[in-house]
N, C-alpha and C positions, 0 to 999 in steps of 0.2 A: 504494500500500500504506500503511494506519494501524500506524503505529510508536509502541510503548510508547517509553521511553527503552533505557535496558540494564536489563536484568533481571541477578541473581548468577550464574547458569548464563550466558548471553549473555557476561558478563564473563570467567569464567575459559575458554570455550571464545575468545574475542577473544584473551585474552592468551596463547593457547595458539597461535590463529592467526589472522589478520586473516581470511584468507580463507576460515573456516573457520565464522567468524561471519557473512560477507557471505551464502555461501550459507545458511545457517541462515534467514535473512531474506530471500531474493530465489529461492532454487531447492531448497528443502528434499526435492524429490520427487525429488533423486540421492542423498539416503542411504539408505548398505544399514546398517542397525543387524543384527549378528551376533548368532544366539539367543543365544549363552552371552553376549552382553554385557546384552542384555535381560535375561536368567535374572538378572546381577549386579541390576540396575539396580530390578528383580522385588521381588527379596531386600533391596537395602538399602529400598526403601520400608518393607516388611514391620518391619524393626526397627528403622524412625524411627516406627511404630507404636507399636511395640510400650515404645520408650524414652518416648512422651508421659506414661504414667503413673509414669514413676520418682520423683516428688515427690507421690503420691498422686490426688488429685481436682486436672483441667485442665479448660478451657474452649476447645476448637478454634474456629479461625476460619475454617477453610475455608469458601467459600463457590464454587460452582460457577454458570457462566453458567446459564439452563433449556434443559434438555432436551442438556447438555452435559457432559463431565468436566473443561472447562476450566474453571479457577479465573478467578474474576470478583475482580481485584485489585483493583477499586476500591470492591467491597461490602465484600473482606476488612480493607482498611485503614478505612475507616469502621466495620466492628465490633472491629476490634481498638482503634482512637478509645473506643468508646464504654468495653470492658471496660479498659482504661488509666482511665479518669475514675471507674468502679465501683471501681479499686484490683483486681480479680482475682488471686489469688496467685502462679496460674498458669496463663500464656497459651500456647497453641503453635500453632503456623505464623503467630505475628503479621504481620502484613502490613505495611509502610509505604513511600510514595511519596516521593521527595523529586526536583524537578520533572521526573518520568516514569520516574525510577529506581524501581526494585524490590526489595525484596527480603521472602522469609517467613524470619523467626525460627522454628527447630524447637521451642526451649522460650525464653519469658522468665519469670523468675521475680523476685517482687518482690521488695526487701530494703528496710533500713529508711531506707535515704536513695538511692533509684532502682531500679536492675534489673540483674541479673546474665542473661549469655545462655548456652544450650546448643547446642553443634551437634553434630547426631548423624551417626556417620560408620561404618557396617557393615563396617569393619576391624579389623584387629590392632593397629594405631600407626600414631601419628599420623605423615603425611603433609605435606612441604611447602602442596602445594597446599590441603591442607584450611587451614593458617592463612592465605592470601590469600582462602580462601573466607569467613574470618570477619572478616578486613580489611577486606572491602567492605562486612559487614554492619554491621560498627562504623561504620562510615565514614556509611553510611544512617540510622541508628538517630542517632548525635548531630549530624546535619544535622537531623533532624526534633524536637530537642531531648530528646532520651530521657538521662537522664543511666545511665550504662554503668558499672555495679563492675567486675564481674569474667567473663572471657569463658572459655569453656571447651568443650574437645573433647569427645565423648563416643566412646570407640570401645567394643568388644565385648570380652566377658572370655574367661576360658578355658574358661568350661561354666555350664550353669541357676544356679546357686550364688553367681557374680557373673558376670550376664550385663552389666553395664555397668562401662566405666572409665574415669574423669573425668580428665579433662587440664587443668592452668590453663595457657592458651597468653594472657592477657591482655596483656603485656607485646608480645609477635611480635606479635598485631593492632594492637594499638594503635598502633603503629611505624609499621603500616604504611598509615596513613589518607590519609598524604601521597602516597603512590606511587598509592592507587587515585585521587585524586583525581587524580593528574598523567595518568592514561590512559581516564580516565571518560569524558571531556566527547569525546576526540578517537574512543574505539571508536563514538560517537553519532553523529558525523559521516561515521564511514568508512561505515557500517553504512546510511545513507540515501542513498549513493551510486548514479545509478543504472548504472556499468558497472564488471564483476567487478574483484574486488582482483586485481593479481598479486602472488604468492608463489611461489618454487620452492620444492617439493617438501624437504623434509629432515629433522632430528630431530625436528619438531613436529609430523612425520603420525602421529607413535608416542608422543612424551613428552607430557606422562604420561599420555596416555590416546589409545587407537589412533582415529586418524580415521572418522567415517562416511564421508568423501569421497573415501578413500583413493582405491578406483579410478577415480573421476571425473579425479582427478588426475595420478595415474600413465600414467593414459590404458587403463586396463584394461574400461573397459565398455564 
């Protein structure tokens, strides 16, 4: 099997559960994804949509493999290279590698001495996890020399009127560059292993987010 490094998603479901990421990469064809988790997952796409115009006219980077809906990370980092050197005001789902790591920025926007990042989260409040999801990203972004102002949540407001509400969580990221760094290099190791991780079964088939593998593991299928 050809392995990226860790992607941000790969990361927080690793730190969620080793085993959790092994399968992810070696037996993906025992998750049961539940509709109403889909129907979530549906939904938050829809309003990290609908959040790329909230600083007016952007410049997307998505770039798809052909005749796929997989994102081609290594087109998107190379256009998002190219729109960084044009200066673009505002980029979103910027892409960058830093060696095989991944991650897309939902908004960078520029400021007058680097870039300030947005991450768009289809909740009501901010979320532990959402700030280690932007710790990794910070963590990415100034490995590949992007100098980083200020980082921010973006969660959902209370109706059409203010549908977005901004969070500076700069400080919690930033903190925490050192931790992602302390469990990056080793989720890359676990994760190309080739026999299954053991984990017993316990609060991380549910916190914070219910397992696809639940019954793989429980022994339910």
């Amino acid at each position: 099997i050809l392995f990226m490094g860790i992607t941000k998603t790969d990361f927080m479901r690793g730190m969620q559960c080793r085993k959790m990421l092994w399968l992810d990469k070696h037996r993906p064809d025992l998750k049961i994804i539940p509709s109403e988790i889909q129907q979530k997952l549906d939904a938050g796409n829809d309003f990290g949509d609908r959040a790329m115009a909230m600083f007016g006219e952007y410049e997307e980077m998505t770039v798809y493999r052909p005749g796929t809906q997989i994102p081609d990370k290594k087109a998107m980092a190379a256009k998002t290279a190219e729109h960084l050197e044009k200066g673009t005001p505002v980029i979103c789902e910027a892409a960058f590698i830093y060696y095989n790591n991944y991650c897309a920025v939902d908004i960078l926007k520029k400021t007058e001495n680097g870039y300030d990042f947005y991450e768009v989260k289809n909740a009501g409040e901010v979320r532990k996890q959402f700030i280690r999801d932007t710790a990794f990203q910070y963590y990415i972004l100034s490995r590949c020399k992007i100098k980083v102002g200020k980082i921010y949540i973006v969660t959902h407001g209370d109706d059409e009127a203010s549908p977005f509400v901004i969070h500076d969580v700069t400080k919690e990221a930033k903190g925490r560059a050192k931790w992602v760094n302390d469990h990056i290099w080793d989720l890359n190791r676990m994760q190309k292993q080739p026999e299954e991780v053991e984990v017993c079964p316990g609060e991380q088939c549910m916190e914070p987010y219910e397992c696809w593998y639940y019954e793989y593991c429980h022994g339910e299928s």
